[in-house]
ROLOVO-887643 format. One record per residue: x, y, z of N, C-alpha, C, CB in turn; residue in three letters. Coordinates in steps of 0.001 Angstrom, whole numbers, plus 500000, padded with zeros to 6 digits. Glycine has a CB too. Example, Ala and Ser with C-alpha at 12.3 -4.5 7.8 and 13.67 -1.06 7.14 Angstrom:
<atoms>
513190494310507800512300495500507800513200496700507800511308495527509046ala;512850497750507080513670498940507140512900500030507870514084499402505725ser;
</atoms>
This chain:
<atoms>
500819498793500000500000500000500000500852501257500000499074500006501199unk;502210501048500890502843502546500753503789502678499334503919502878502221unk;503746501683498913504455501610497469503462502364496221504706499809497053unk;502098501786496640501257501911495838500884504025495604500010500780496517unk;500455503826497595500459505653497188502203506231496894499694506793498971unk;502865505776496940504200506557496109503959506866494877505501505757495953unk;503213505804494122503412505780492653502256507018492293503085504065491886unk;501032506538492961499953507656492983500075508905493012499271507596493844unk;500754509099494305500616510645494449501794511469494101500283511008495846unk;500818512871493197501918513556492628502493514672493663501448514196491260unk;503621514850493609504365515685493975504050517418493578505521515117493492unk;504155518241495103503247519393494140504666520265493349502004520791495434unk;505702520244494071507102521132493497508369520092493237507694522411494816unk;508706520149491828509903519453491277510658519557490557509849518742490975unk;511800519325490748513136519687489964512811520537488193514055517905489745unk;511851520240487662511372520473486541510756521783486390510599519538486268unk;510250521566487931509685523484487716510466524418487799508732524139488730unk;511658523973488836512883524926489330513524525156487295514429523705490903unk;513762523768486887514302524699485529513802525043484546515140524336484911unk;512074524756484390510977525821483474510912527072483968509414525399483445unk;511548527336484908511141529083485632512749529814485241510747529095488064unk;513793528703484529514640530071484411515553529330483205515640530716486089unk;514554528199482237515196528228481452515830528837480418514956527819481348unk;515400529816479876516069530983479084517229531203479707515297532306478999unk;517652531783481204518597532245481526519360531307482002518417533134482174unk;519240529895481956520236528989482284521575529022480998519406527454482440unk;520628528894479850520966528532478362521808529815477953519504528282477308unk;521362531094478797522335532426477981523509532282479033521504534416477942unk;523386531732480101524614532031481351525378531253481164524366531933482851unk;525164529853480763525778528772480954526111528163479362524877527880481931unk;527002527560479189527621526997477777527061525516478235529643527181477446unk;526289525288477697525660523455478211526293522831477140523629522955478177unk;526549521724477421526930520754476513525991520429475820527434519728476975unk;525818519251474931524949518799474104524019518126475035525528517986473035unk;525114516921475924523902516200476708523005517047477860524570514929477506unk;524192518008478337523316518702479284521804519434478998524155519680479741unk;521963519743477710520821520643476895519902519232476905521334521473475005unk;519964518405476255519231517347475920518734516837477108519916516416475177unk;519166516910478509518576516321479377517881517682479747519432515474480378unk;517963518897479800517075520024480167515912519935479693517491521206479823unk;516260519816478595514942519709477256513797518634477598515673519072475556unk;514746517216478277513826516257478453512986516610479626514450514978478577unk;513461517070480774513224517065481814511864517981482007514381517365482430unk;512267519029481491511049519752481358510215519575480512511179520793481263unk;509839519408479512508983518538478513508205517133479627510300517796477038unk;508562516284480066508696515291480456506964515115481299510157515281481238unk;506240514433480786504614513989481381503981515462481263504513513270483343unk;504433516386480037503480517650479961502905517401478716504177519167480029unk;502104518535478394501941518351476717502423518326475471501478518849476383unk;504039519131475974504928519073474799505763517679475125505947520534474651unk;505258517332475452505854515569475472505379514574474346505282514720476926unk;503973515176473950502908514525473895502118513626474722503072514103473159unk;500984512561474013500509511696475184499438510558474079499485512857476671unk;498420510731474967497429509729474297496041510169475602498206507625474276unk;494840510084474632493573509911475730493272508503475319492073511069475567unk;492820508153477170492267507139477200490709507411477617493045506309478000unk;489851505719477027488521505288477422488441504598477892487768505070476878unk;487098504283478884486825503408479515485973502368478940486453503879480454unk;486278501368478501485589500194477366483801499853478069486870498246477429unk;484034500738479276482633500293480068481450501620480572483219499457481635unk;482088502431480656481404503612481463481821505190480244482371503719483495unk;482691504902479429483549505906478245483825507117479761482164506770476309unk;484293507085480566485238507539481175486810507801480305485249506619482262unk;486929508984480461488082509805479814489612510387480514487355511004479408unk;490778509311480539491616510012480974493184510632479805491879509106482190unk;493512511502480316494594512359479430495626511948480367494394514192479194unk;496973511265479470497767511085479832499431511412479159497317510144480075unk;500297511962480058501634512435478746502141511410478752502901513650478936unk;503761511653477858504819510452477829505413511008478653505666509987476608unk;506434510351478980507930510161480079508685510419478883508403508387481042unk;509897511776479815511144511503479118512193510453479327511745512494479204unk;512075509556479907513128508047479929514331508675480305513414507066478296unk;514428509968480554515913510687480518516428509843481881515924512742480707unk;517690509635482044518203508580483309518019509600484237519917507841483334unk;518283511160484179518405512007485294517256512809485383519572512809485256unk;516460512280484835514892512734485359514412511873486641513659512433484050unk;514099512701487925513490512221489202512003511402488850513241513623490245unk;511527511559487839510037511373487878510368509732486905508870512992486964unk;511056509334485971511560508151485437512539507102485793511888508455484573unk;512870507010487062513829506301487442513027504900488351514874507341488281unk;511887504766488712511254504103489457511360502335489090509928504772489385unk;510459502208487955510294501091487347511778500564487242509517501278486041unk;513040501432486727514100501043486139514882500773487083514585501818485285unk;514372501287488349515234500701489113514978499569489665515546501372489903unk;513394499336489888512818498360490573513548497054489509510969498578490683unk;513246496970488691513613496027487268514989495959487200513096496655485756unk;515901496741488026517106496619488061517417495809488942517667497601488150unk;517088495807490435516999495319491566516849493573491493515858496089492199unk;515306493834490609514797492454490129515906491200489825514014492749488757unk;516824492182488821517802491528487831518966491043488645518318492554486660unk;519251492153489495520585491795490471520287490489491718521022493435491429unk;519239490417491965519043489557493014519230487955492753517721489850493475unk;519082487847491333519280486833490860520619486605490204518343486674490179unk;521470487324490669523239487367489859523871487672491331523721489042488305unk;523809488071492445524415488377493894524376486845494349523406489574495007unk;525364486762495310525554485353495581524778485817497327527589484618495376unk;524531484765497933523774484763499152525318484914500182522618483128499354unk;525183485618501294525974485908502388525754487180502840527277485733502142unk;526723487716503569527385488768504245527580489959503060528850488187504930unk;527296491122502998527781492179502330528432493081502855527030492694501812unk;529603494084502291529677495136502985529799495864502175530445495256503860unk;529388497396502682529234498709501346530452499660501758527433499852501381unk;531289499529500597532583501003501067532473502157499687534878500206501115unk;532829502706500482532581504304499820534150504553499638531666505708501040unk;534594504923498305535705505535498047535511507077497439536426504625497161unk;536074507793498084535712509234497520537216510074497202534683510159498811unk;537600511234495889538069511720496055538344513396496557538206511201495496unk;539558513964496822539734515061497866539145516055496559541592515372498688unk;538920517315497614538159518159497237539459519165495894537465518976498834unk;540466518972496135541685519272494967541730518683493440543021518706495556unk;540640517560493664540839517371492258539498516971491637541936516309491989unk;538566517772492458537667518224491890537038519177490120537648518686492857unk;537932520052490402538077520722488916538444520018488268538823521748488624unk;539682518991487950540285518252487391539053517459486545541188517561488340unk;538692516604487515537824515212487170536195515933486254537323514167489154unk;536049517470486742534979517900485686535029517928484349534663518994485838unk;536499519138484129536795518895483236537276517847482225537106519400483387unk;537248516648483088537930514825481796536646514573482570540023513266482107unk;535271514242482502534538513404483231534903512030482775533118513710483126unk;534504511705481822534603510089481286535675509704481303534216509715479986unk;537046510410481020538522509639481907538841509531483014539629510046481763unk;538194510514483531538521510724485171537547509573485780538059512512485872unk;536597509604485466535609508417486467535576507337485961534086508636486710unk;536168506765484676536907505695484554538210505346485580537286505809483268unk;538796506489485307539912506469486639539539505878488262540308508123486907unk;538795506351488453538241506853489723537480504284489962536367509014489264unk;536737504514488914535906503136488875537873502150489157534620502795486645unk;538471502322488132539327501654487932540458501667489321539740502091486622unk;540986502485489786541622502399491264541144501787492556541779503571491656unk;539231502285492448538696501587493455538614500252493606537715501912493563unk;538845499524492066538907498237491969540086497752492618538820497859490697unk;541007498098492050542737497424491497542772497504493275544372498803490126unk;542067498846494075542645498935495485541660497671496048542439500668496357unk;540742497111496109539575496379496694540552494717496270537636496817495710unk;540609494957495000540828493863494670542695493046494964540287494080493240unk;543601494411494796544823493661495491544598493482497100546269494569495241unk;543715494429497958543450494025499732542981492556499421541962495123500793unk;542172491803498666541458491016498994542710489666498316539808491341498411unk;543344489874497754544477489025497359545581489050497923544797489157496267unk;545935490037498878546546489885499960546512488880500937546364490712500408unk;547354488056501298547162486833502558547143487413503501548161485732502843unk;547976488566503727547782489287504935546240489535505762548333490555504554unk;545404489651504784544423490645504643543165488889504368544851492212502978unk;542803488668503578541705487546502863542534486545502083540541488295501696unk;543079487084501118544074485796500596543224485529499393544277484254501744unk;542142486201498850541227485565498173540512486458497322540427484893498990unk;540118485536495987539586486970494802537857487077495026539959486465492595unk;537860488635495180536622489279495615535714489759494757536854490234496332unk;534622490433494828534155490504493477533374492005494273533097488900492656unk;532770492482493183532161494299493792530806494296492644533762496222493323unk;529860494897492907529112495969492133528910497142492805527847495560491715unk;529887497588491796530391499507491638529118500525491011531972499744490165unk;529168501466491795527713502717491129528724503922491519525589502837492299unk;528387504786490313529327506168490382527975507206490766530325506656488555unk;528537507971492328527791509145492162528458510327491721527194509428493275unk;528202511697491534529183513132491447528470514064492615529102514075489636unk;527418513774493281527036514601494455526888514592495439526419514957494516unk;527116515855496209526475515622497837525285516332498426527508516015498870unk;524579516227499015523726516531499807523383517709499142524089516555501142unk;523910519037499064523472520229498444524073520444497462523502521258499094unk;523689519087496307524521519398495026525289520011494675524184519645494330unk;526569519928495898527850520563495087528469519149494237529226521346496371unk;529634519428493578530112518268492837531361517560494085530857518878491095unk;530946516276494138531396515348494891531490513832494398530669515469495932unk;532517513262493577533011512327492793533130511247493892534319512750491999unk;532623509968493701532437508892494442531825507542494089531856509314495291unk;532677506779494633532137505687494336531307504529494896532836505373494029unk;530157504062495136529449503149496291530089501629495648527336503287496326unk;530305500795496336530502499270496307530198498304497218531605499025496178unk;528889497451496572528565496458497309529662495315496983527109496102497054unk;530122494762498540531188493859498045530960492182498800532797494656498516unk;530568491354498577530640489985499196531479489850500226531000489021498327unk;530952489454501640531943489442502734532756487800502570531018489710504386unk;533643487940501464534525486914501413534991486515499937533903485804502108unk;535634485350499532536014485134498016536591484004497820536891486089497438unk;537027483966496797537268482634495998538520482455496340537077482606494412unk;539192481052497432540561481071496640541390480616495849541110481078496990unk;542534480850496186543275481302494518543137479499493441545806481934494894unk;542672478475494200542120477472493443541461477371493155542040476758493521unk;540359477810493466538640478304493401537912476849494060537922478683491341unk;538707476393494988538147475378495811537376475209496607538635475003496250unk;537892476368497266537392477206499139536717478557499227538905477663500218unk;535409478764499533535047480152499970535371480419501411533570480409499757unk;536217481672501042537245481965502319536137483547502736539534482349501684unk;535623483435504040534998484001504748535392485886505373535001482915505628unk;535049486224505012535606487864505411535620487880507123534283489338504720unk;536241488914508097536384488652509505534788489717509474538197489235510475unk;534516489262510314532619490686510603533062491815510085531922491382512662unk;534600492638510151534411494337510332534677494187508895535566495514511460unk;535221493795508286535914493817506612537347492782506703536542495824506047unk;537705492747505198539053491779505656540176492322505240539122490309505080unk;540110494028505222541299494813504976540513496532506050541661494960502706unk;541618496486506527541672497802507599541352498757506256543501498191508660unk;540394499838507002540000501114505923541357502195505674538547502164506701unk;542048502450506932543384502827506798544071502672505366544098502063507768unk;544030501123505837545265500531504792544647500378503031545786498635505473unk;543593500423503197542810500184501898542994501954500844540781499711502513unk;542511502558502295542649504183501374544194504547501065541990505714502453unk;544841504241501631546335504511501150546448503671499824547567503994502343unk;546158502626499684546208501856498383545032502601496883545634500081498961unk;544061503100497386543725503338496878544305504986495951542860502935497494unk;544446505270497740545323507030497195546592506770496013546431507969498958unk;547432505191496083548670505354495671548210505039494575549801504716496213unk;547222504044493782546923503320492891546669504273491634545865502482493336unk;545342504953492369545195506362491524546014507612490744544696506958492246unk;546997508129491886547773509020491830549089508518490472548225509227493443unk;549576507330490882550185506564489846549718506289488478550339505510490304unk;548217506104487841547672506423486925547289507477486806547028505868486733unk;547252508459487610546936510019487153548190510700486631546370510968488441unk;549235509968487174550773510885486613550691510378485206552609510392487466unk;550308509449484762550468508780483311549819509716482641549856507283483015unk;548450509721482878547460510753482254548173512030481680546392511239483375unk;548711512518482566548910513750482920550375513973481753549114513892484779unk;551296513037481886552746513237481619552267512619479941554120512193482841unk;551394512098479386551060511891478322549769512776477233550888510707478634unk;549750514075478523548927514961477811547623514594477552549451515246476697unk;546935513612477915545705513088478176544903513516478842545709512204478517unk;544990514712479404543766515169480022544243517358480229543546513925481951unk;542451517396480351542927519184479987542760519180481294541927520528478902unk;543907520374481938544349520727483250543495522080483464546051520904483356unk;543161522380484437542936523439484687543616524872485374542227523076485066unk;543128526004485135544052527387485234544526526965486707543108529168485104unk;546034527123486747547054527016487741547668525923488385546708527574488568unk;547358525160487529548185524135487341549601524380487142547744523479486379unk;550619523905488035551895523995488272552679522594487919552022524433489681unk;552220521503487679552698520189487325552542519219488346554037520220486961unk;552597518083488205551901516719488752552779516574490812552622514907487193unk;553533516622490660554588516726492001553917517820493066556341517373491474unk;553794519496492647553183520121493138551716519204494037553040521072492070unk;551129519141492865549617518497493010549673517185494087549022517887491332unk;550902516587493613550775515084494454551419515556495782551749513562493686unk;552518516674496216552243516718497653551182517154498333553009517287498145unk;550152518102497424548790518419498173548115516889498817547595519209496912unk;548154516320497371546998515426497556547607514442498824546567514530495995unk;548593513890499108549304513002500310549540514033501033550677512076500053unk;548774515282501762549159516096502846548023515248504046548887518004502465unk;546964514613503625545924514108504297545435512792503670544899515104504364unk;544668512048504352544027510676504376543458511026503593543350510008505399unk;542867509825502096541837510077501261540532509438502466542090509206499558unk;539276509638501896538466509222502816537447508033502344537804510399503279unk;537406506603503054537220505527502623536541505258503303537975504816502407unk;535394504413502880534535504584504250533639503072503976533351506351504329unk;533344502595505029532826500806504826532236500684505794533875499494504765unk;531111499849505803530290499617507354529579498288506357528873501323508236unk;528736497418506987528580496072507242526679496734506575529094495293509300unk;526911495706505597524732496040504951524337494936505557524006495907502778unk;523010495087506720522898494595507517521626494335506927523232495085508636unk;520669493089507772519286492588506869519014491922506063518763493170506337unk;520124490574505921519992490060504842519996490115503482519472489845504968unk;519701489195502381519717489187500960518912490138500538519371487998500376unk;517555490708500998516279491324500457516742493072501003514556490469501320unk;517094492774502489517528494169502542518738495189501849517716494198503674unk;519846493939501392520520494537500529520552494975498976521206494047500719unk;519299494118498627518729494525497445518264495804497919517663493587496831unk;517301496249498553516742497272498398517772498516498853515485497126499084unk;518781498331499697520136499016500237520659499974499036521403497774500644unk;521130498491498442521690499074496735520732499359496136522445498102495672unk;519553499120495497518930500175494733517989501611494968518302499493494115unk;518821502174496564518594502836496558519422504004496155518168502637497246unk;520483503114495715521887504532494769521891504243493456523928504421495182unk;521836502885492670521617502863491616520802503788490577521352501983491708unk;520156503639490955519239505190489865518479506235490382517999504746488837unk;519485506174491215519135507738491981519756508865491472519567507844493487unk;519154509857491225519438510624490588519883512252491354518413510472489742unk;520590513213491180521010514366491718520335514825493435520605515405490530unk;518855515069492902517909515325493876516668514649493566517706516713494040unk;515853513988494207514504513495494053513475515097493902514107512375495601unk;512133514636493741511778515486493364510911515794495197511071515233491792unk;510504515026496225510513514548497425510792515898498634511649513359497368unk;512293516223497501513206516837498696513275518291498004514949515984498999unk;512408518417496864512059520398496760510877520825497779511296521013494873unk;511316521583499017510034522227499667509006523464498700510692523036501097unk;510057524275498236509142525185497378509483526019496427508526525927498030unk;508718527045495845509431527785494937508767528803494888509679527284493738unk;509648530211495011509168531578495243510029532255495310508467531853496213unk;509819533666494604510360534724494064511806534674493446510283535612494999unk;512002533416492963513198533019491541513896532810493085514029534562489883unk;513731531682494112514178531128495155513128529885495068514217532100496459unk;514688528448495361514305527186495402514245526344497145515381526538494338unk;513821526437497871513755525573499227513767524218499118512585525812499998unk;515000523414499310515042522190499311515339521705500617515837521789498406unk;515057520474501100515489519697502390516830518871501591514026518492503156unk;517783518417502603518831518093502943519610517643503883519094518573502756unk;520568516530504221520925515814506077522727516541505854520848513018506348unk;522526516928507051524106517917507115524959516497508005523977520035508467unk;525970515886507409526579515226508413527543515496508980526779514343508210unk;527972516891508824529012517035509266529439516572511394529074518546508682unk;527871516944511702527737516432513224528022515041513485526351516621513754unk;528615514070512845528655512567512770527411512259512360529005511815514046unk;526440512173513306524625511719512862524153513029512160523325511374514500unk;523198512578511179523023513455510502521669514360511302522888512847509085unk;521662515769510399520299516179510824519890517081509466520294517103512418unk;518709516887509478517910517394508534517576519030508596516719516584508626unk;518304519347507243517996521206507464517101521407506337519552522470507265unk;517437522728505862516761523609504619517601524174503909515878524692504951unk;517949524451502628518631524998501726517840526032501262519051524148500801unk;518398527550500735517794527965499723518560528703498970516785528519499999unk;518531528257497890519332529272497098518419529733495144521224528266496949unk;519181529805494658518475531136493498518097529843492332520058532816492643unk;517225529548492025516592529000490681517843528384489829515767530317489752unk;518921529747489595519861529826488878520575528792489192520427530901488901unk;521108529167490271522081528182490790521682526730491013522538528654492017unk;520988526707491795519956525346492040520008524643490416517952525923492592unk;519508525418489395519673524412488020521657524495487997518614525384486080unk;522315525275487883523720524716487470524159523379488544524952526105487607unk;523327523457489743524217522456490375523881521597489233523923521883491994unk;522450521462489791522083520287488911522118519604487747521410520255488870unk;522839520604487125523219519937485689524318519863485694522903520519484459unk;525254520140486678526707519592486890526806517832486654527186520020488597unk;525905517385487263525968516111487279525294515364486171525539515757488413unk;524841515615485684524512515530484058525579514482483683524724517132483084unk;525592512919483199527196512309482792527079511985481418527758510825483647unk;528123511743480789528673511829479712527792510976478838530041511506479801unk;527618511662477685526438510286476744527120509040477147526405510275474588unk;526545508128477102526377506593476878526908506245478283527297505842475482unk;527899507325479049528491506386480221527439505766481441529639507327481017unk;528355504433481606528295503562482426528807503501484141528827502795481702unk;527224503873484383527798504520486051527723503164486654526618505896487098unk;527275502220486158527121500890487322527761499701487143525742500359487476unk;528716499173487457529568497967487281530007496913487646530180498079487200unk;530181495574487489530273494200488210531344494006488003529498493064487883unk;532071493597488753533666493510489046533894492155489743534251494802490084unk;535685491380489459535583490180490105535020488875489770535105490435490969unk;534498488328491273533889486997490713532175487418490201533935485635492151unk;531809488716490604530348489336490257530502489886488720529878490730491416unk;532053489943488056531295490666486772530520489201485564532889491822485721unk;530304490388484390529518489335483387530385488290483165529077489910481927unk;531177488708482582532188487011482120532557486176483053533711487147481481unk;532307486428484468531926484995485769531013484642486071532190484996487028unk;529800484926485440528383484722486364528272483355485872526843485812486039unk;528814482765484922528807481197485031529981480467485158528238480626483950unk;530934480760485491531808480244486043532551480479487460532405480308485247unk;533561481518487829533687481455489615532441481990490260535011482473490287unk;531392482616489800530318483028490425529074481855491200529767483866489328unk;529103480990489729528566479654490194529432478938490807528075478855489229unk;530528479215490979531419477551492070531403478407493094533472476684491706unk;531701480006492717531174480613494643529689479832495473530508482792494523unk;528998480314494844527421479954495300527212478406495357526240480590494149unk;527551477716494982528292475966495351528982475627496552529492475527494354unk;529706476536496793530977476895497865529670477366498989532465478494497245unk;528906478100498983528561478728500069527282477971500486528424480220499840unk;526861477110499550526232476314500097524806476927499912526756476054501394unk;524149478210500003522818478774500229521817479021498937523061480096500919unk;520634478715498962520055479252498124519888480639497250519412479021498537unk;519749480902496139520125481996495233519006482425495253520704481799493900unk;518106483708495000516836484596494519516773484193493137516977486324494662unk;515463483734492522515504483942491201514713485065491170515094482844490346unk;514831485874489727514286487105489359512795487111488891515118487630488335unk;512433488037489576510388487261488874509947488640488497508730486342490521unk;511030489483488015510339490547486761510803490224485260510864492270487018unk;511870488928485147512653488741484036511838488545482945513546487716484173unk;511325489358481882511052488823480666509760489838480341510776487107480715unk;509235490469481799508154491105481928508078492451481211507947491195483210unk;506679493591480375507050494420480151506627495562481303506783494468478950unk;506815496842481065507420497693481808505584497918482672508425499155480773unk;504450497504482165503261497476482324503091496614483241502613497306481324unk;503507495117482697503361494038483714504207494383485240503984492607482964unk;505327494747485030506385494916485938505128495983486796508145495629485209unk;504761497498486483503819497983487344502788497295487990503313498793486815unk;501971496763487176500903495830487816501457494607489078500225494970486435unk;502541494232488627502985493161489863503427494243491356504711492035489201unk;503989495871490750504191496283491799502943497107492579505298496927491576unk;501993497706492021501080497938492653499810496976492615500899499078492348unk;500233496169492466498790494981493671497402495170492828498269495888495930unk;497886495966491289496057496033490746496750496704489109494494497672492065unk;495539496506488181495666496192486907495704497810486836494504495161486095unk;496831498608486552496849499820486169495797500135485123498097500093485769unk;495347499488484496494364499668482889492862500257483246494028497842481963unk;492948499817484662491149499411485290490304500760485525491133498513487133unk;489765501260485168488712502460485289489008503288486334487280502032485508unk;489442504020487172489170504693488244487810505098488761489801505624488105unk;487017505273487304485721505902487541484773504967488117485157506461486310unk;484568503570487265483568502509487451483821501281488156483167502131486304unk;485521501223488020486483500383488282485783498797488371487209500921489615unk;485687499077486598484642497567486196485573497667484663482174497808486038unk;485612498590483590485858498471482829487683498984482661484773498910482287unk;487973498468481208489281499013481284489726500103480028490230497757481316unk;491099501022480630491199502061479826491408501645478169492341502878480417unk;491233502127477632491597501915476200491896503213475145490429501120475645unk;493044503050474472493704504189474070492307505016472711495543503539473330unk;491987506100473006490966506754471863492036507487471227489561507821472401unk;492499508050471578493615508901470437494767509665471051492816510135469531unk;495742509802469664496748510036470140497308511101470356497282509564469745unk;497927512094471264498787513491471297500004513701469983499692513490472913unk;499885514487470027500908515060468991501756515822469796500302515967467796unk;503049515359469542503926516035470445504846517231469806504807514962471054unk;505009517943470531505373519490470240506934519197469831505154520706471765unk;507011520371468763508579520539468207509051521536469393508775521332466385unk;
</atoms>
């Protein structure tokens, strides 16, 4: 039922209105990229009339409803639901049964500019260190002794959409070893100290960023002094790595992880309001250790540049299976893991379904069905024409 009124009820203020109220002046202030424009465009368009749509009938009572399209855009708040649920679906049946733990690799606030300007090399970078660091701790004897496996999700924000590059990883508390005989068990806290993991990670990175860099592969930004400069900043302090134990079983960690998977900048949830070319959003400040819930407000303007900061690169791939979890193991060390561990697997029971059926299984009733008579069902009378 609380799933059901989620889907129901509309939201009265959302990300979409904040950038129909100042799109003109986003577009003269700001140099948007192609995709950034293209996701503006979608976003606002998106379940209005310049979307187009279709009216429906009621095959029983001719009850009349008007309905738009969805822009499918990935960073639209109002389209991410189904795709994630159907994502979730998919993963539960490819995760092996045990122990999880979720670590957060993030980088320092210095190479921030950097990673905007290369997005798609840089957060390749960024995907690729968090691995090589996860994955030599876990091949360490010191440490597990044993090959581990991850599904990786890239975010770029924090809390009040400034830009904040990061990576979430659900990781199996344990792994294959090096015969693929034995599933070797992680200790409860993790099976590599966070200490020792972020230093690996800091060195892993920094070492492929000098390559980048000394091969002219990436555009630097104003005041840039050369890679040495930069690398004593960056080793003046701890990178910050962060891991705690996903607690609740197989079902709770499904729902754990898809709650970052296609989540997008800001939900639409967390706009309180909008008035006089001023946006009021809610937000959790953690800087207190536990978080607490404040208020933001800042200018239309700004509020859209955060938000299209995070806008990512056509086609890229924010979500990734690594290890004994990526594609080219799910039938081989993935299945002798799950052999090894002895426990039953989830099969997927949205697999094959369309995006209609998938709704109907999630709200508990035939989306099609009349509202009015709720005897007969909708049926398409004609179609919208959607606006140039």
């Amino acid at each position: 039922m609380i799933m059901e009124a989620t889907l129901n009820q509309k939201q009265q203020t959302e990300v979409a209105d904040v950038l129909r109220t100042c799109q003109s002046q986003i577009e003269k202030t700001y140099n948007l990229c192609h995709t950034q424009q293209k996701a503006l465009d979608a976003l606002i368009r998106c379940r209005t009339k310049d979307a187009g749509g279709h009216i429906n009938q009621c095959n029983a009572c001719g009850h009349t409803e008007q309905s738009y399209n969805s822009c499918r855009n990935r960073h639209c708040p109002k389209c991410q639901f189904i795709k994630q649920e159907k994502w979730v679906d998919k993963l539960q049946s490819r995760l092996m049964p045990g122990r999880y733990f979720h670590v957060v690799f993030t980088i320092p606030n210095s190479l921030h500019q950097l990673f905007y300007s290369n997005q798609a090399i840089c957060y390749d970078l960024l995907f690729k260190s968090a691995w090589l660091a996860l994955k030599n701790a876990g091949n360490n004897p010191k440490f597990l002794g044993a090959e581990v496996g991850a599904v990786a999700v890239l975010h770029t924000w924090g809390q009040t959409l400034t830009y904040h590059p990061h990576i979430h990883m659900l990781v199996p508390g344990g792994g294959l070893s090096e015969d693929g005989m034995e599933w070797i068990e992680a200790p409860k806290k993790f099976f590599v100290p966070v200490k020792a993991l972020s230093s690996m990670f800091r060195g892993i990175l920094m070492k492929q960023l000098k390559v980048l860099l000394s091969n002219n592969q990436l555009k630097v930004p104003d005041g840039y002094n050369g890679f040495e400069p930069l690398k004593k900043q960056l080793y003046e302090n701890r990178w910050n790595v962060y891991c705690k134990k996903a607690l609740g079983g197989m079902t709770s960690v499904l729902k754990y992880l898809g709650r970052y998977t296609h989540r997008v900048a800001i939900s639409n949830s967390r706009i309180a309001s909008i008035e006089n070319e001023k946006v009021s959003f809610r937000y959790k400040d953690y800087r207190q250790g536990r978080y607490q819930k404040k208020t933001m407000q800042l200018s239309t303007l700004e509020f859209s540049r955060r938000f299209l900061q995070h806008i990512l690169p056509q086609g890229y791939y924010k979500i990734r299976y690594m290890g004994i979890l990526a594609t080219a193991n799910i039938y081989t060390k993935r299945e002798q893991a799950i052999a090894l561990i002895g426990k039953a697997i989830w099969l997927a029971q949205f697999e094959g379904l369309s995006t209609y059926e998938v709704l109907r299984e999630l709200i508990r009733k035939d989306p099609a069905r009349c509202s009015a008579c709720n005897k007969g069902f909708m049926k398409r009378k004609r179609t919208l024409i959607q606006r140039e």
